[in-house]
C-alpha positions as CSV (number, residue, x, y, z in Angstrom):
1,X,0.0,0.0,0.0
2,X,2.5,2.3,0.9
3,X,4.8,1.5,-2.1
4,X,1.6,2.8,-4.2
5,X,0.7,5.8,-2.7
6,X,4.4,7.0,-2.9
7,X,3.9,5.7,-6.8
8,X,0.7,7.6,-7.4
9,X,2.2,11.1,-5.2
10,X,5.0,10.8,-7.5
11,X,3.1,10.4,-10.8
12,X,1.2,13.4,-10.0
13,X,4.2,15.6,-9.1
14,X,5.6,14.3,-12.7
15,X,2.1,15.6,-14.5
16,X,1.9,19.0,-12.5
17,X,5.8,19.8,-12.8
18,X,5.0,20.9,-17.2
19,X,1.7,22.8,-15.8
20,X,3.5,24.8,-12.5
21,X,6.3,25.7,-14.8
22,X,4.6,26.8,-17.7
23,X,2.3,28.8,-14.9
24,X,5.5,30.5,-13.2
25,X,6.5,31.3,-16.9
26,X,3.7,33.2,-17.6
27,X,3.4,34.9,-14.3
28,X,3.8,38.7,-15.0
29,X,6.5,40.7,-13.4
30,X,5.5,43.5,-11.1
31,X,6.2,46.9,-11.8
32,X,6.9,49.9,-9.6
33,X,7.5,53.3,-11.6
34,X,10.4,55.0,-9.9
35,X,9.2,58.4,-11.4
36,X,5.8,60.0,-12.0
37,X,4.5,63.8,-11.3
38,X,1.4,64.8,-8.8
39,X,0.2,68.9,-9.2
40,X,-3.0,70.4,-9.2
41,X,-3.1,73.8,-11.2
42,X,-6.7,73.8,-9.0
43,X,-5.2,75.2,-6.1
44,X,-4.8,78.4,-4.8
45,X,-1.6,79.4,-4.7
46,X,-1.2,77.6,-8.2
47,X,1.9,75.3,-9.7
48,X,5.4,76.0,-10.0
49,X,4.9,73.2,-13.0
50,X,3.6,72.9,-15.6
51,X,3.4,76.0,-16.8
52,X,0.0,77.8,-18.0
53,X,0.9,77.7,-20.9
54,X,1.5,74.1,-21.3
55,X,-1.9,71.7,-21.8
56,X,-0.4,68.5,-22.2
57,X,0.0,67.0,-18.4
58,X,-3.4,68.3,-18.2
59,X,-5.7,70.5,-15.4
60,X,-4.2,67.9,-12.9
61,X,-2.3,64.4,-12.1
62,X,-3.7,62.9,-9.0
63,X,-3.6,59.4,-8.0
64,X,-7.3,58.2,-9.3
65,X,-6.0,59.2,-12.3
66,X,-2.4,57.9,-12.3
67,X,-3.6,54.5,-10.7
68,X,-6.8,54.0,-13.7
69,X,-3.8,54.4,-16.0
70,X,-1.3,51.9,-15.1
71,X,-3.4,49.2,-14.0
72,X,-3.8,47.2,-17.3
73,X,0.2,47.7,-17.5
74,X,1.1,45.6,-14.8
75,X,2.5,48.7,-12.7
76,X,1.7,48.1,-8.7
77,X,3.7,50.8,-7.2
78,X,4.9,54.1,-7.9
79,X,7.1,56.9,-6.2
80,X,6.3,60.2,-6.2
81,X,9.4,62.7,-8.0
82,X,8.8,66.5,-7.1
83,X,7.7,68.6,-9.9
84,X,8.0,71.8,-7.5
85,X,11.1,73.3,-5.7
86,X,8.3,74.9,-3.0
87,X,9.1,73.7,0.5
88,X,5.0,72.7,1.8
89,X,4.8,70.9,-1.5
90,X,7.1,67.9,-0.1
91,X,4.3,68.2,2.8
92,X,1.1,68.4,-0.1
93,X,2.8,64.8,-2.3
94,X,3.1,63.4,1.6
95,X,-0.7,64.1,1.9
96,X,-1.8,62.9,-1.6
97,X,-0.3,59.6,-1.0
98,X,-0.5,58.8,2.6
99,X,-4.3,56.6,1.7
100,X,-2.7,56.0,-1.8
101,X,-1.0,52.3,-1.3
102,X,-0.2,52.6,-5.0
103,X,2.5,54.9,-4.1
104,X,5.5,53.1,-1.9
105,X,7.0,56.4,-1.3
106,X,8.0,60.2,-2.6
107,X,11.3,62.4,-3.8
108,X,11.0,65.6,-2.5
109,X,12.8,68.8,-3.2
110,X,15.0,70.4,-0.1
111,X,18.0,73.1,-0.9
112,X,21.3,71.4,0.9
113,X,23.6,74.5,1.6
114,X,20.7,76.6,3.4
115,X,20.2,76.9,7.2
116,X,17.0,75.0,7.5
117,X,18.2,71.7,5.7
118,X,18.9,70.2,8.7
119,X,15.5,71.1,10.1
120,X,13.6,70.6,7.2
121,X,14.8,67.0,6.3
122,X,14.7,66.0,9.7
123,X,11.0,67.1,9.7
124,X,9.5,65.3,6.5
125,X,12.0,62.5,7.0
126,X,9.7,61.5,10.1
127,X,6.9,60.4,7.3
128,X,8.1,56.3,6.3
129,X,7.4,57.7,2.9
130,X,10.1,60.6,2.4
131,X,12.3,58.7,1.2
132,X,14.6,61.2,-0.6
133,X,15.5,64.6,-2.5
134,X,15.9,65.4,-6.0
135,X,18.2,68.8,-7.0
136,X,17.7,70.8,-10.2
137,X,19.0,73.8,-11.4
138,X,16.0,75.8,-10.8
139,X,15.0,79.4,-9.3
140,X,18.3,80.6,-9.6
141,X,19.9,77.3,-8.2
142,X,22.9,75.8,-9.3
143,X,24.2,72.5,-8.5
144,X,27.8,73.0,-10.0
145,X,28.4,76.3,-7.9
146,X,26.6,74.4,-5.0
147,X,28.8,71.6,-4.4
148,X,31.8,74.6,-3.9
149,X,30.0,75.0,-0.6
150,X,31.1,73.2,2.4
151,X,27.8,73.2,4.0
152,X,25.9,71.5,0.7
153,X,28.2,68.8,1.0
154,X,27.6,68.4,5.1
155,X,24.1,68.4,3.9
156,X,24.3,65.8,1.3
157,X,26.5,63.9,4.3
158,X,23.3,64.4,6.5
159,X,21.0,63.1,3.7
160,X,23.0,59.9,3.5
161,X,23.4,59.4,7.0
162,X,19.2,59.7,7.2
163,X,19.4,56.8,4.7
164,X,17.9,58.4,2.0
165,X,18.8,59.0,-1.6
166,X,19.5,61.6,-3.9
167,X,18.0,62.4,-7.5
168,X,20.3,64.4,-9.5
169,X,20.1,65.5,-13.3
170,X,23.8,67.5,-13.9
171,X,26.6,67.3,-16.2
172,X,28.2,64.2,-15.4
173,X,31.8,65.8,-14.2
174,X,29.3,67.3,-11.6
175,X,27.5,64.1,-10.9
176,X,31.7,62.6,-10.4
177,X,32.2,65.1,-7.8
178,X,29.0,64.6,-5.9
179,X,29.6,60.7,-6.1
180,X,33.5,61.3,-5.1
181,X,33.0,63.5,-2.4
182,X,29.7,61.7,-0.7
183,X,30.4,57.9,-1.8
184,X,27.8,56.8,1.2
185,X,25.0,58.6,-0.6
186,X,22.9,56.3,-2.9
187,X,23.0,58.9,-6.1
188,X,20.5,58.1,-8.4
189,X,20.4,60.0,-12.4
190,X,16.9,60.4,-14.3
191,X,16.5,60.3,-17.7
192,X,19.9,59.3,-19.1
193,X,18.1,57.7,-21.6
194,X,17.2,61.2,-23.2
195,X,20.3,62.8,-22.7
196,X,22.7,62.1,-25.2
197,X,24.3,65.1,-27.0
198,X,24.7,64.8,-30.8
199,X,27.3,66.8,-31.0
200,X,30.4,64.5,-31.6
201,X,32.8,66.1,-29.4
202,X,30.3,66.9,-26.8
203,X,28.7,63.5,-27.3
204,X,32.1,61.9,-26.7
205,X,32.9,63.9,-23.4
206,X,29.5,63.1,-22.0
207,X,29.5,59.1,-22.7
208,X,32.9,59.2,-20.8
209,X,31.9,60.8,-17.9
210,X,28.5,58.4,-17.9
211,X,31.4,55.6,-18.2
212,X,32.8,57.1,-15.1
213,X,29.9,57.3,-13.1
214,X,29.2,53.4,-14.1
215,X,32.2,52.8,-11.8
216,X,30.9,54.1,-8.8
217,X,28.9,51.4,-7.0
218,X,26.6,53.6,-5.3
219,X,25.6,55.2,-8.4
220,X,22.1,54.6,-10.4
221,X,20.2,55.8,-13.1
222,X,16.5,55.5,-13.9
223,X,15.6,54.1,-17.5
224,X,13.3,57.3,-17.6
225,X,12.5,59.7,-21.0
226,X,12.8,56.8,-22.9
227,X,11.0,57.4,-26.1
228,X,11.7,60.2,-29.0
229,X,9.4,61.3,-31.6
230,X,10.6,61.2,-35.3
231,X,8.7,62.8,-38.1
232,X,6.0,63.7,-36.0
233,X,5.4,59.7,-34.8
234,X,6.5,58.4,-31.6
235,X,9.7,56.0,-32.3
236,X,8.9,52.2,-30.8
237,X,10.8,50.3,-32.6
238,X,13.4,49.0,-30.3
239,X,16.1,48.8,-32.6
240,X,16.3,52.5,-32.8
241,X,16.9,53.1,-28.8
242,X,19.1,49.8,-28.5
243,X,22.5,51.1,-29.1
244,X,22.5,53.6,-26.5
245,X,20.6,52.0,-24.1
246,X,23.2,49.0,-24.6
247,X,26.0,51.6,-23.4
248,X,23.8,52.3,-20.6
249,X,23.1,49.0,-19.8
250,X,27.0,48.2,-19.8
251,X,27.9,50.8,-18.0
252,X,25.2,50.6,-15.0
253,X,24.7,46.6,-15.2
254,X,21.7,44.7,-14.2
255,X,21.8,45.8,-10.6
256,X,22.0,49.7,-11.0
257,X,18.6,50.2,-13.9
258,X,15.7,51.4,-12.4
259,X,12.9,51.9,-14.8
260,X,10.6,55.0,-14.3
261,X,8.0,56.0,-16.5
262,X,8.2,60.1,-15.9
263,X,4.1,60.4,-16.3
264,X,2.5,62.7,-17.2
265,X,5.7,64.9,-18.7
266,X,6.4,61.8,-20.7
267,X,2.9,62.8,-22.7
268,X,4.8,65.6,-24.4
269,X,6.3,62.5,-26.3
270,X,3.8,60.3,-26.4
271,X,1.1,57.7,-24.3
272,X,2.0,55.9,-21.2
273,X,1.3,52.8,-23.4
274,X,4.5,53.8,-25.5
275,X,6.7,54.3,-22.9
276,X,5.9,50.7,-21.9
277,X,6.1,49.3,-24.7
278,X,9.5,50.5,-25.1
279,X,10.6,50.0,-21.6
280,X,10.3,46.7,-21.5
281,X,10.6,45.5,-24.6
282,X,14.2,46.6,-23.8
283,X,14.2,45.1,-20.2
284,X,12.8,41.8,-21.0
285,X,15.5,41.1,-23.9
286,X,17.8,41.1,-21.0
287,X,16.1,38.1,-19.5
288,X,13.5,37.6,-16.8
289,X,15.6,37.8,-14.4
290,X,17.3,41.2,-15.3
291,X,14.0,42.4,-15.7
292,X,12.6,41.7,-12.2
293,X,15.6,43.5,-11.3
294,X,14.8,46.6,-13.2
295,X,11.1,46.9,-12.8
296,X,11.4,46.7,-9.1
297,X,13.9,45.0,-7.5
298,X,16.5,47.6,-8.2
299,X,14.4,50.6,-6.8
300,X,13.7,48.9,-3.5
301,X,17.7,48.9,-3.1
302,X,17.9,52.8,-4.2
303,X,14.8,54.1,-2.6
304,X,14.4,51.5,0.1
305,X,10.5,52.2,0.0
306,X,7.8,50.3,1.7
307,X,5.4,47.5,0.6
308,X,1.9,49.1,0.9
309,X,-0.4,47.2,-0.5
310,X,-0.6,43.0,-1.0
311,X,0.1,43.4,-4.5
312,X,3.1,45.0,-4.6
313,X,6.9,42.5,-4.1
314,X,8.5,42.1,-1.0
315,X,11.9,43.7,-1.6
């Protein structure tokens, strides 16, 4: 009796093994998008971006409409990047998302170098979902003369020691000496993808210092503005993006590509559906496992955000 039972359990392990693979095959990824935009133009006081004048991101991108979006895409999770250098707007993104389990976390803005950094990061930083800054050259702000100041870099210092990261879009020599002169500070570049200058001796000075960058291990970059338009059509024919994305992907490797989506600024291109279909087209070539890595595994090491909601990976 005992010889068949063991016979039969193993006969059915034999005819469920084809079915359980082919069922863990097919089993979609999860995707969290490392960058996407909240504003209201509704409000009061107004938006620092987008301009009036600019239609395309639309009256306003809240969460019912981010989260109605993505859903048929497979996207679980998204963090918050600031679209406003305005101190109470890291507080309004905190507030938008705090009953939004969609969003694992946000990037807000704070100016390292002034006398409140201190105060102000150690105030948002209390709220599990701050979980970083990004800097741009905006309002008069510039990150090259910045970085000459002893006290932005005792900021960035106090930033790293927090645990958080830091978003920066620069030159790359710039991006070196942040990376050189902080190296515990997870530094994290947007839309590299879009960034490559076609002029040849600029273009050659620029992949070089990307090339540079590569070799710092606490440096990433987010496979964000990743589709172009082209005789009025949006380009998604992979072939097209490959060969830079290829130096991208050789420089960063697997473990340092985080994909980000940059909705709704990415409609100035073209649909979220494009970006996708771009995105990871390119991501799954590299395999399923490099994927997995990309579309979320790699942004839970940058960001270290939070699992919110029962749908989203466990990092």
């Amino acid at each position: 009796m005992t010889t068949e039972v063991n016979r039969r359990e193993f006969l059915a392990v034999l005819a469920a093994a084809p079915l359980a693979a082919k069922t863990a095959e097919a089993a979609p990824i999860p995707i969290i998008d490392a960058h996407v935009h909240l504003f209201d133009r509704r409000r009061p006081q107004g938006v620092p971006w987008p301009p009036q004048n600019d239609p395309i991101p639309g009256i306003s991108a809240l969460p019912p409409r981010y989260r109605k979006l993505v859903e048929p895409h497979g996207v679980v999770g998204a963090i918050v990047e600031e679209a406003s250098p305005w101190l109470e707007d890291n507080q309004w993104v905190l507030d938008q998302i705090e009953s939004e389990p969609i969003f694992v976390g946000t990037v807000g803005f704070l100016d390292p170098g002034t006398p409140d950094f201190g105060r102000n990061l150690d105030r948002f930083r209390q709220n599990r979902l701050y979980l970083g800054i990004r800097y741009r050259n905006t309002e008069g702000r510039n990150i090259a003369e910045g970085i000459k100041n002893p006290e932005f870099i005792s900021d960035l210092k106090l930033l790293a020691d927090a645990g958080l990261s830091f978003d920066l879009t620069a030159a790359p020599d710039v991006m070196l000496r942040v990376a050189d002169q902080v190296p515990s500070l997870r530094l994290i570049i947007p839309h590299l993808p879009g960034q490559l200058p076609q002029e040849a001796a600029a273009h050659d000075v620029y992949v070089a210092g990307v090339r540079e960058l590569g070799e710092r291990p606490q440096v990433y970059m987010k496979l964000s503005d990743v589709i172009t338009r082209m005789n009025g059509q949006v380009v998604t024919d992979l072939a097209v993006y490959r060969p830079w994305l290829d130096q991208l992907w050789d420089t960063f490797g697997e473990n340092r590509v985080i994909f980000g989506s940059d909705w709704p600024n990415s409609e100035h291109t073209g649909p979220f559906s494009d970006v996708m279909t771009v995105a990871q087209a390119y991501v799954t070539s590299k395999g399923p496992a490099a994927a997995e890595k990309v579309l979320w595994r790699n942004s839970a090491a940058a960001y270290r955000w939070i699992r919110r909601d029962p749908s989203q990976p466990q990092a």
